[in-house]
Legacy VTK file of the C-alpha trace (Angstrom):
# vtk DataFile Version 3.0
C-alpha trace
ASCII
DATASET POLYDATA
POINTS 291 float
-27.559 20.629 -16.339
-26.221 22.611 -13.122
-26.337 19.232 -11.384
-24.360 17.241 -14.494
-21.808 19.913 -14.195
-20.775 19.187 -10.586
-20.883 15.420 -10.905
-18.256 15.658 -13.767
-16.077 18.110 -11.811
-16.428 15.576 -8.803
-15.675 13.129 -11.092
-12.989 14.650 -13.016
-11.345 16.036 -8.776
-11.281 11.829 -7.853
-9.623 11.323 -11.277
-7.009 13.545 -10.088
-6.501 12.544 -6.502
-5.959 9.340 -7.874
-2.868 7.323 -8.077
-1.787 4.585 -10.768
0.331 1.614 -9.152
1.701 -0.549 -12.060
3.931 -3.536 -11.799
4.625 -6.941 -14.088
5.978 -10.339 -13.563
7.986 -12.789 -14.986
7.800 -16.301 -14.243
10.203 -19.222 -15.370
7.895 -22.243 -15.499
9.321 -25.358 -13.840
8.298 -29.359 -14.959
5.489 -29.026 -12.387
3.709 -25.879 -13.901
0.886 -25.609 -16.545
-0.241 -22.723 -18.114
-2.875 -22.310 -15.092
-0.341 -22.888 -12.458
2.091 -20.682 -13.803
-0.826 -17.678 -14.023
-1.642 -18.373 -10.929
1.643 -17.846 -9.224
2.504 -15.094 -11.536
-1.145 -13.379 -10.151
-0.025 -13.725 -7.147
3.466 -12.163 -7.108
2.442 -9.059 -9.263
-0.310 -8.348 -6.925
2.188 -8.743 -3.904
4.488 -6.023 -5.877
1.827 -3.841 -6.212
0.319 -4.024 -2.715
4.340 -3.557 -1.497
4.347 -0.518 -2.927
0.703 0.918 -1.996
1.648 -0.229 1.444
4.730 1.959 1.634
3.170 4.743 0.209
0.151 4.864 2.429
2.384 4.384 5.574
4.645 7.248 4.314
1.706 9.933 3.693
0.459 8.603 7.406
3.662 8.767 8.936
4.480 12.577 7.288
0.934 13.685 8.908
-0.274 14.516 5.053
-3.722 13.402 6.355
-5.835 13.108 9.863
-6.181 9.322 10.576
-7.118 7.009 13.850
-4.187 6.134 16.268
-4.728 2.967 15.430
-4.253 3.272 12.181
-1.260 5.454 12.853
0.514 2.512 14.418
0.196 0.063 11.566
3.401 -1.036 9.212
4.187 -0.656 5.864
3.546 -4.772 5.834
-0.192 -4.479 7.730
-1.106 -1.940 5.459
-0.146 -3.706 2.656
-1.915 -6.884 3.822
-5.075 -5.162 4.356
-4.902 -3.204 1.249
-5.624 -6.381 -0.585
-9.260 -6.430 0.805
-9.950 -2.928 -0.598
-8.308 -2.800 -3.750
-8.478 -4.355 -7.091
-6.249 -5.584 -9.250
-6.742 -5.047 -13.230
-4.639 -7.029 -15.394
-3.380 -5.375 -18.530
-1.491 -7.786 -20.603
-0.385 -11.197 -19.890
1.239 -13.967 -22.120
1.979 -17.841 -22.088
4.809 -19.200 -24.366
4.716 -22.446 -22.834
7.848 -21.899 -20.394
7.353 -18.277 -19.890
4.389 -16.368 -17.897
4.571 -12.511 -18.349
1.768 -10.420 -16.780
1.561 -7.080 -16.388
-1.103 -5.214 -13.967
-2.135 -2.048 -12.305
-4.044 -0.758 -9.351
-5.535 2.711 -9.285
-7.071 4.157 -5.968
-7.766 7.059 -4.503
-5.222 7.656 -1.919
-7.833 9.535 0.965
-10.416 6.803 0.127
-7.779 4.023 0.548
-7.038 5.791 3.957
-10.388 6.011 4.878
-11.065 2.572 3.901
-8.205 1.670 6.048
-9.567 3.168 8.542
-12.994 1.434 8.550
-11.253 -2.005 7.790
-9.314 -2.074 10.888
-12.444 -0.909 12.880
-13.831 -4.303 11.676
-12.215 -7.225 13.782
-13.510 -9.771 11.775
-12.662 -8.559 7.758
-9.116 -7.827 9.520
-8.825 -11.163 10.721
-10.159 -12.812 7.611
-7.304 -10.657 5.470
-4.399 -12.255 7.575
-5.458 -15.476 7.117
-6.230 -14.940 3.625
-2.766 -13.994 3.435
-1.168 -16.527 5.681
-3.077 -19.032 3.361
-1.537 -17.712 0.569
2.027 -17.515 2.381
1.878 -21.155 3.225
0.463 -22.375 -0.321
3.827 -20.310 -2.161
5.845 -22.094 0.213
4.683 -25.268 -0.516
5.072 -24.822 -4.392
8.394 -24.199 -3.768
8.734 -27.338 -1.542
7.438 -29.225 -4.004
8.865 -27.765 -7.026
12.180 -28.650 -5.504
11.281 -32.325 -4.447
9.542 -33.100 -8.052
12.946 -32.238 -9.554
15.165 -35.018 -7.151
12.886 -37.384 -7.231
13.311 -40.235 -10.487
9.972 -42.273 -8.871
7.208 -41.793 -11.454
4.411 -42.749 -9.086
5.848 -40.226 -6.504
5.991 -37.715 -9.388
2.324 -38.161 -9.689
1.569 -37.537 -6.025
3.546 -34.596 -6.112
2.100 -33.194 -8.631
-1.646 -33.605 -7.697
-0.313 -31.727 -4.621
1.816 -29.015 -6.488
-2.150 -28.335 -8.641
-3.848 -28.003 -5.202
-1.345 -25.512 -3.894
-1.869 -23.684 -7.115
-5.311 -23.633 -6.440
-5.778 -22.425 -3.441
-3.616 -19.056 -4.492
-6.123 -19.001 -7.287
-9.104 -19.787 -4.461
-7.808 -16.552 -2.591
-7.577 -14.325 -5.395
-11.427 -15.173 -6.159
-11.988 -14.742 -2.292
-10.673 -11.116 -2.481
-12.713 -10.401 -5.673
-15.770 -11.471 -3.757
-14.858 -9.528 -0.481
-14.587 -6.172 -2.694
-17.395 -6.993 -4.523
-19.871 -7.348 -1.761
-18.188 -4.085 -0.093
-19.562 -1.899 -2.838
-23.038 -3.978 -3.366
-22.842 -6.432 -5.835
-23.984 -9.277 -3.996
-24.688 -11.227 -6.924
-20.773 -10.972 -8.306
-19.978 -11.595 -4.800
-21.722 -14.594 -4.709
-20.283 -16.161 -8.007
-16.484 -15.197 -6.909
-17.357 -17.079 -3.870
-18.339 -20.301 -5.629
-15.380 -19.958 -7.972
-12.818 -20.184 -4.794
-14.862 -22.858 -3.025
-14.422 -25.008 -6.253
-10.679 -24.733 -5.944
-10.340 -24.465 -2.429
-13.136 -24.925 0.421
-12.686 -22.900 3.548
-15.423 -21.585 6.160
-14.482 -18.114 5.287
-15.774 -18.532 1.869
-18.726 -20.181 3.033
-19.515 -17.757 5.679
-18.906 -14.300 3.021
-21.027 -16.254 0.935
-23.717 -16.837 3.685
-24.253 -13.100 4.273
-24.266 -12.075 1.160
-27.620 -14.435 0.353
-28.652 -13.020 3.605
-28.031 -9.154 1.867
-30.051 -10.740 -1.186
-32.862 -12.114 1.630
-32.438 -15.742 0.328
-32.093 -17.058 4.166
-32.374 -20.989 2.871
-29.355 -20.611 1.001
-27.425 -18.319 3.398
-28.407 -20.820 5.981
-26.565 -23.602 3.790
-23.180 -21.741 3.737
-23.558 -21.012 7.397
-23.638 -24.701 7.992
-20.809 -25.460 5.799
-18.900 -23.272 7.241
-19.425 -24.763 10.907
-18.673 -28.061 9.344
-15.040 -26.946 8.791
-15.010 -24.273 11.573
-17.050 -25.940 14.457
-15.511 -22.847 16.893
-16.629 -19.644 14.593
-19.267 -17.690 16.922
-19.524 -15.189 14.045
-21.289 -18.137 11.884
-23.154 -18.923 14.710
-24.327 -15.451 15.748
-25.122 -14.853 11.816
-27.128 -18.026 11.337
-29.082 -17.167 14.609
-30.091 -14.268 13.273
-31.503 -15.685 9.815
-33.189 -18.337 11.615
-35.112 -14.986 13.687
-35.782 -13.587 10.603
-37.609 -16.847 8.979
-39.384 -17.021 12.244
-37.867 -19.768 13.809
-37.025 -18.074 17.174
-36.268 -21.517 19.124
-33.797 -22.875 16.785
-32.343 -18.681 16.327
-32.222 -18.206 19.854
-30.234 -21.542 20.296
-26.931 -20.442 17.673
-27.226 -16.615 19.107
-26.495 -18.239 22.999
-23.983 -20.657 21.171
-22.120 -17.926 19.497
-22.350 -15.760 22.966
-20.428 -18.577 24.840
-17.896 -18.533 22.287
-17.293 -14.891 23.155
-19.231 -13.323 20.285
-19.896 -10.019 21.919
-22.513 -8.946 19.435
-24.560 -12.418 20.551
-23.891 -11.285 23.840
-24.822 -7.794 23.824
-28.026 -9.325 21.864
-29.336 -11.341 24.463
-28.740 -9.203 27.426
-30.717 -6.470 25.634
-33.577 -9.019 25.221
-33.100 -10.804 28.730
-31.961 -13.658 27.279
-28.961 -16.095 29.966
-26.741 -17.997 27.819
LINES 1 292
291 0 1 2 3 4 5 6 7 8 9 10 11 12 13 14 15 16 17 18 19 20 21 22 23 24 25 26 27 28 29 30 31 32 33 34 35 36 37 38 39 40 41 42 43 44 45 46 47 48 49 50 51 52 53 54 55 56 57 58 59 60 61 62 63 64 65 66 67 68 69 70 71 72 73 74 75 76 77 78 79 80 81 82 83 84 85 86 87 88 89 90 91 92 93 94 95 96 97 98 99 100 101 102 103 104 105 106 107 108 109 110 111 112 113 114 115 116 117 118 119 120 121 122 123 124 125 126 127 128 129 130 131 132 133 134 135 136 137 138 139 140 141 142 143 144 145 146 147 148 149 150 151 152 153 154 155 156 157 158 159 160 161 162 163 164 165 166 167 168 169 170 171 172 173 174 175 176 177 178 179 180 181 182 183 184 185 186 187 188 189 190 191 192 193 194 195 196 197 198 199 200 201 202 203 204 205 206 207 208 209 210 211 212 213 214 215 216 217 218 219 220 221 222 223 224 225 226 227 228 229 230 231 232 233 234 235 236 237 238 239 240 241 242 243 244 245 246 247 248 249 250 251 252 253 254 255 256 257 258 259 260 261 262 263 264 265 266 267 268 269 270 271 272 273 274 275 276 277 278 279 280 281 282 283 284 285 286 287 288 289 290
């Protein structure tokens, strides 16, 4: 009973540290957009509202000294912040509606601002989930630009064959902000554990959108689940688009260890190492190994 009691008033103390961040979105649907399309730019743009304003307010409780943080956390913007945010944070919709030219949605983030700091913290420590956020969200930069490129030249142009082409490419743009929402709900979802969700937001994006990020997230979190053949899969996918990633390489080395082949392990750990993986490095001088 004594042991209930504290876990509701721990409970009830994150409850109240918490903050609500709620935003909504209105989108005018042009001749190019669907009902999908149109969600999935409308997604997109609430989420960027509400990461705009978690952003500021993280940088301004850092920047007042409200809470101890790293230097190098210290030094980040109001736009990093906000970019990283998106990899540690979740997005819950809470109404949306379709009237066939109008896309309303309405959503909300709630975090705990010391564990968003401290998450922060731990992200940035990480090289390689940093890097994967930025060009998550240079992905998703370049695919809203290219909507808007296109939504433009659909409207000037009187050629119905061109129309088609244009529109095949507007619907892959689309996708691919859809592909990186599903990519972020697969990051957080392996973060906390659930390797299994992880793994089905991961196929989701790839469906829309294939990119060696995907594959590799996907990779190690069958290697989490100890299903090496099928990590080993994604690994190799991944290579296939991103022949220079020594992470993949360093990764699949390992899960070919682990299954015993030591030749073939051995062969991706050097690999990675003379890409300048410095874990693959550090791994083979520790076991004598020249690459």
């Amino acid at each position: 009973m004594k042991k209930l009691f504290i876990f509701i008033i721990l409970i009830s103390t994150i409850l109240l540290n918490a903050k609500t961040w709620v935003r909504e979105y209105t989108y005018q649907a042009s001749e190019a957009d669907s009902k999908l399309t149109s969600r999935a730019i409308s997604l997109e743009q609430v989420k960027r509202l509400l990461l705009q304003e978690i952003g500021v307010y993280v940088h301004s409780t850092i920047l007042n000294e409200e809470v101890e943080v790293s230097g190098e956390l210290r030094e980040l913007t109001a736009k990093q912040i906000e970019i990283i945010s998106a990899g540690i944070t979740e997005t819950k919709i809470i109404e949306e509606n379709w009237n066939g030219e109008i896309y309303y949605i309405k959503a909300e983030i709630t975090a705990d601002e010391n564990d968003v700091i401290k998450r922060l913290d731990k992200v940035i420590e990480d090289k390689e989930k940093t890097k994967q956020l930025k060009e998550s969200r240079s992905r998703t930069e370049k695919a809203l630009a290219e909507i808007n490129r296109l939504k433009q030249q659909l409207a000037q142009t009187q050629d119905e064959n061109e129309k088609l082409k244009i529109q095949k490419d507007y619907n892959e743009s689309s996708n691919q902000l859809s592909a990186e929402d599903l990519f972020q709900k697969g990051n957080n979802a392996a973060e906390i554990g659930e390797y299994d969700n992880a793994i089905l937001y991961y196929q989701k994006s790839i469906e829309l959108y294939s990119n060696a990020n995907t594959y590799y997230n996907m990779g190690n979190a069958y290697g989490k689940k100890e299903n090496f053949n099928r990590a080993i899969e994604c690994f190799e996918k991944a290579i296939e688009i991103n022949p220079d990633d020594a992470n993949v390489y360093y990764n699949l080395g390992l899960v070919y260890r682990v299954k015993g082949n030591n030749e073939k392990g051995i062969g991706y750990i050097q690999k990675a190492a003379r890409l300048g993986n410095r874990a693959a490095q550090v791994y083979l001088r520790k076991n004598r190994i020249s690459w």
